[in-house]
N, C-alpha and C positions, 0 to 999 in steps of 0.2 A: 089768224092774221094779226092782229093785236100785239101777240109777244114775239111773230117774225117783227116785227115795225117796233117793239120796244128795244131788242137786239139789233137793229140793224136803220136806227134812224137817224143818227148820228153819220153813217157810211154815207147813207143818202145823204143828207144834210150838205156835207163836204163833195160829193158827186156836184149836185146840183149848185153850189158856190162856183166850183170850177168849170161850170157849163155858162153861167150867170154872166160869170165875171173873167175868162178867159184864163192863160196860162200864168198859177201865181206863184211865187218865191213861199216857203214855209211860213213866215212870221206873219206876211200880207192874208195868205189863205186862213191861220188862225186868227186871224183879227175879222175876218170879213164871213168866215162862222161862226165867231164867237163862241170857241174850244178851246177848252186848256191847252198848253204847247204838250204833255203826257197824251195827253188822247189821241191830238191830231197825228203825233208820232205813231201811236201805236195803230192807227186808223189806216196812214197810209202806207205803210208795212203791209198791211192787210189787201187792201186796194191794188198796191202795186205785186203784188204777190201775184194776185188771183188776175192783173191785167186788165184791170177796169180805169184806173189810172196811170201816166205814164212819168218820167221825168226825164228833162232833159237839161244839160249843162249849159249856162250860158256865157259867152266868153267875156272875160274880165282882165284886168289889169292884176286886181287884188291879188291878196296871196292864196285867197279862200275861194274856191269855185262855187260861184254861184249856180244853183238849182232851179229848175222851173217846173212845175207839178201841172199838166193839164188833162184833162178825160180824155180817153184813148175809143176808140170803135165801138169795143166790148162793154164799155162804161155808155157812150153813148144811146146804144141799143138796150142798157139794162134800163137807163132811165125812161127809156121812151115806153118802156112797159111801166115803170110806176106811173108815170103820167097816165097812160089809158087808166089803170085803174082807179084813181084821183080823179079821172072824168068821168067817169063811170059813178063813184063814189058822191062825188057836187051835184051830179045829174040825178042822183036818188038819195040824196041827204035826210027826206023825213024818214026812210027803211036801215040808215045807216047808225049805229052805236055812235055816240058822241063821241067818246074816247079814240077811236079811229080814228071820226075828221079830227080832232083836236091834234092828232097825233102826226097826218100827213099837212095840216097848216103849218105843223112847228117846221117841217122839212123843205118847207117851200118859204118859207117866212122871210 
């Protein structure tokens, strides 16, 4: 469990932003997880790949089309299993490894 969540907390991290905080533009979602603009790139490559996230155009004047990033279904339903186990997890915290909780706070944070 530990090293699926050392691998894969950062994914969440930016999942639960976009669930938080509704549908964001690239720069607004790294600011509002607090990711480098490398990561977040490479993060939702990964996300939109696998269709846990989605993105949609928004319409502009500019000459540059604006992006919008928000959690898609698949994304929805993945998180609603970390949450069970994060309640699961808070509901028996004396049996749990620190490093764990320590690890699903940063995700929720």
């Amino acid at each position: 469990m530990i090293t699926a969540l050392d691998r894969r907390s950062k994914h969440l991290r930016l999942m639960a932003t976009l669930r938080q905080k509704g549908p964001l533009r690239f720069l607004a979602l790294q600011k509002a997880a607090s990711l480098h603009a490398p990561e977040v790139d490479r993060i939702l490559k990964e996300l939109l790949r696998d269709g846990l996230v989605l993105a949609r155009t928004v319409p502009s004047r500019a000459s540059t089309v604006p992006v919008e990033y928000f959690l898609g279904k698949k994304g929805l339903l993945h998180l609603g299993g970390v949450d069970a186990y994060r309640a699961y997890f808070v509901h028996h915290r004396d049996q749990v490894d620190a490093r764990v909780m320590e690890q699903l706070d940063q995700i929720y944070a």
